[in-house]
N, C-alpha and C positions, 0 to 999 in steps of 0.2 A: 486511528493514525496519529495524526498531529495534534499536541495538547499543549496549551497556553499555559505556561506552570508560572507558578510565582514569582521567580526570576524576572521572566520575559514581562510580568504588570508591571514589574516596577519601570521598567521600560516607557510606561504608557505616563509616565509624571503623575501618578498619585488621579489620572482621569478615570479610573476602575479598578476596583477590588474585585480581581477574579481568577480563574484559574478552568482554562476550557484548553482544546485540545486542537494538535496541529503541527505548520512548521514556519520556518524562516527567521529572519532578522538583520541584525547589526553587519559590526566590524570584524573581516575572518581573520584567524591568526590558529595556532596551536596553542594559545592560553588557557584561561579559564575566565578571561572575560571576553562578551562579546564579540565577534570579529567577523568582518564582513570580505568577498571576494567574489572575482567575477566567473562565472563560467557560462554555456550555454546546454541546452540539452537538446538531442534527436527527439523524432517525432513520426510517429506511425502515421499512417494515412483514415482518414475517419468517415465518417460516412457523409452522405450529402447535407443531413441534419445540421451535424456538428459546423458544415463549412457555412450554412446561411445563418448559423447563430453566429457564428466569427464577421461576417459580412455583420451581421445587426450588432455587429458589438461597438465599443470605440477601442481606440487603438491601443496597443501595448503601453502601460504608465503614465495614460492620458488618467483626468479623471472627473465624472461626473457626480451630479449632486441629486440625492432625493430629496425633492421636498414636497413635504406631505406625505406621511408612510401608510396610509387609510388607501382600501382598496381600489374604493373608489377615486381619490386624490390621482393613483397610478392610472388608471385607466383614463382618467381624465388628461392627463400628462402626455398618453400616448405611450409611453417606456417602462420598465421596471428596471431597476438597477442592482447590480451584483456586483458583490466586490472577492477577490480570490488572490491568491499568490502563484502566477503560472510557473512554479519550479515545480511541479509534485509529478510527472509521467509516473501514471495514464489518466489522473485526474484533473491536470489541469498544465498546460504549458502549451508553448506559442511554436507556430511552423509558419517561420516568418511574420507579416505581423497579425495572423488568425490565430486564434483558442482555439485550442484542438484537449477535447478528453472526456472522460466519465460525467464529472461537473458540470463541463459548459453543456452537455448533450439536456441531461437533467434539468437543468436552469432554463433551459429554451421549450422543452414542453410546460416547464412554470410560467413562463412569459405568454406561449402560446395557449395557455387554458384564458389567461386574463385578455386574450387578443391587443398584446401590445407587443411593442418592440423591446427585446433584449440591449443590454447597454453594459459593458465591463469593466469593473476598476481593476485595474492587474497593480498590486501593493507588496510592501513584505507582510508576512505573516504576524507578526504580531502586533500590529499596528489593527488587523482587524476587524475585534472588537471596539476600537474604537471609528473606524468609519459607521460601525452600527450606531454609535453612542452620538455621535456629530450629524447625523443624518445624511451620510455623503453615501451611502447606498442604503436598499431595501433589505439586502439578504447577505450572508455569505456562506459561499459554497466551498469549499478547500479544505475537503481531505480531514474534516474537523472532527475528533473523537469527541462525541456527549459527554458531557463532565455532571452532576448532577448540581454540583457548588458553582453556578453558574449565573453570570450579573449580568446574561443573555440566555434570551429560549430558544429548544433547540426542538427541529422537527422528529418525526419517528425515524427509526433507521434505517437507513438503504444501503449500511454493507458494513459487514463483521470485517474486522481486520487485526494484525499484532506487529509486534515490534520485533526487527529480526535486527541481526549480528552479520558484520562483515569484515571480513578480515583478510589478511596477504596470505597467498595461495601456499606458503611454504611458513605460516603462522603455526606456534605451538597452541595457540588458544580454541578450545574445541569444546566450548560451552559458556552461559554464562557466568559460572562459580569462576572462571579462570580469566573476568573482565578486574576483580576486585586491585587495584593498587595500577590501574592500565589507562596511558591517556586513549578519551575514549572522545570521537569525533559526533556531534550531533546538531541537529539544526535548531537553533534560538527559539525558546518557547513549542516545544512540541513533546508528544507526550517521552519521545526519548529523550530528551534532555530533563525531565523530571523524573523520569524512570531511574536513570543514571544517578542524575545525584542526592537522590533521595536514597536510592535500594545499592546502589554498586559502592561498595567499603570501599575507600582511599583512590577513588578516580577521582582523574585530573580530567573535568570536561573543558572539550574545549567546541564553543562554540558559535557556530555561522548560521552566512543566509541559506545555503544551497546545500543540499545534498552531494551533489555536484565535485563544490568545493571540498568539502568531508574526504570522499572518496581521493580528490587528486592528493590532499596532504596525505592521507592511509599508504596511497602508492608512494609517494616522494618519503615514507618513513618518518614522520614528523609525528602521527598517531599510531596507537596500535589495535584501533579498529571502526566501528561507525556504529553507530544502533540509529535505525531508521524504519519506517512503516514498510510492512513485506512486501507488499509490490512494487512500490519503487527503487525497494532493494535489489528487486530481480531487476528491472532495468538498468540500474547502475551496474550491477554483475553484469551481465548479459554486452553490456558496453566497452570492459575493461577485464573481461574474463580469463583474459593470462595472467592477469595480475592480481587480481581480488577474488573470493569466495563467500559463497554465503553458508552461514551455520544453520542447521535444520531444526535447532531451537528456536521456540518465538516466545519472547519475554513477558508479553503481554496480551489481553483479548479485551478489544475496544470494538465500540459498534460509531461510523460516523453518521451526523445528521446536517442537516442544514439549519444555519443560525437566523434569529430576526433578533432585534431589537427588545429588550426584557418589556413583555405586555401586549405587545401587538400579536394579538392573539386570530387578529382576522386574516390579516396574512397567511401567520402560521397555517389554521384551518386550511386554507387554501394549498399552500406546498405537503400539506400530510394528503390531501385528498388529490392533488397530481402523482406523489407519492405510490397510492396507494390504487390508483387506476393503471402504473406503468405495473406494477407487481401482478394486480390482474389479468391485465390484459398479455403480460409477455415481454413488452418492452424493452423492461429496467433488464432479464435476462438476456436481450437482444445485444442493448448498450454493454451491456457488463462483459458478455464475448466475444465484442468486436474489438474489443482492449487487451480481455484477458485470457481469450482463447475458449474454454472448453469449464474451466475454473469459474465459479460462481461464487458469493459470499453465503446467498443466502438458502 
């Protein structure tokens, strides 16, 4: 899904050299530099899991601190701490002030292997990697495409994903070849905002915190399309479906992981072996179509 491109480090003041995967940011505008704006998003109903992880969480853009990232440091603590960007439905956004999505569900069978309490930093996305690098959370979960140039480690995968195309419902644009010379709407730091302006000839990206936001300026004609991670594409579709369409092309095939700290490798073990027990056991299929219906990644 979402990929931390070069762009969005430099964002970070020279705190990391890196380039990992994802969404969100700055200041919104139809530029080509950063631009931030405000929108909200709906929220499906989740299961009981999801509501007492929201309950174990703290609140919407409150923010908590790891300290000491060793397993036992957390368990000692009582908490583990996660940090995420709740704009992304169905991985991660807020219904009222609870986490409701794919992520948080995830994150809460990681909490609950270690028998602590879940705790949520809800941030913009590109600031991210550096709550890892500051020690203000353990983990981060949001929608993150594995990058292998990566100045954070990333767990095994739990779910294939690409980049899809959205555009006005009466658009002549009917592929990717026909985005080249086209202002193209994407969120700050993710992998379609380095998709774009690395691979799309003569786009003018312009871009934001929200997906959200993308979408309203695509309607208002300000852009002439979005490129965003497929499933949140279809919920933005699905939202504003007289107005917007989504293209049956996908630009890209990324696999996302959950992030630690570059070296904390006990942790890591830990979230591939939660990982790897939901796969088993059923779970992670359970979680995956109570969001996404009948569709699975893996």
């Amino acid at each position: 899904m979402k990929k931390l491109s070069k762009i969005a480090a430099l964002f970070l003041a020279g705190a990391m050299m890196l380039s990992v995967t994802a969404c969100s940011s700055s200041t919104a505008s139809s530029s080509s530099t950063a631009d931030t704006s405000s929108s909200s998003s709906e929220a499906s109903e989740t299961s009981s899991e999801a509501e007492s992880s929201a309950d174990a969480s703290s609140e919407a853009g409150s923010s908590e601190t790891a300290e000491g990232g060793t397993v036992q440091a957390i368990k000692d603590r009582g908490y583990i701490v996660m940090s995420t960007n709740a704009e992304f439905e169905p991985f991660e956004y807020m219904v009222g002030e609870e986490f409701k999505g794919i992520d948080i569900e995830i994150s809460q069978k990681i909490a609950d292997k270690l028998g602590v309490e879940l705790r949520i930093n809800n941030t913009s996305f590109d600031s991210l990697p550096l709550e890892l690098d500051t020690d203000k959370c353990d983990f981060v979960a949001a929608g993150m495409t594995i990058d292998p140039e990566k100045a954070i480690d990333f767990s095994d995968s739990y779910f294939s994903a690409s980049q899809s195309i959205i555009v006005r419902v009466d658009s002549d644009i009917q592929s990717g070849d026909d985005l080249a010379g086209k202002k193209i709407g994407v969120q700050l730091g993710t992998t379609g905002d380095t998709y774009c302006t690395e691979n799309i000839e003569g786009a003018e990206v312009s871009r934001m915190s929200k997906g959200m936001d993308a979408v309203a300026d695509l309607i208002r004609g300000s852009i002439d399309a979005v490129v965003i991670d497929n499933y949140p594409a279809t919920k933005l579709v699905e939202k504003n479906s007289e107005q917007v369409k989504m293209l049956d092309e996908a630009l890209t095939e990324e696999e996302y992981g959950i992030a630690v700290k570059k070296g904390n490798q006990e942790l890591l073990d830990v979230i591939n072996e939660t990982l790897a027990e939901l796969k088993e056991s059923g779970e992670m299929d359970t979680i995956l179509e109570s969001y996404l219906g009948d569709e699975t990644a893996e």
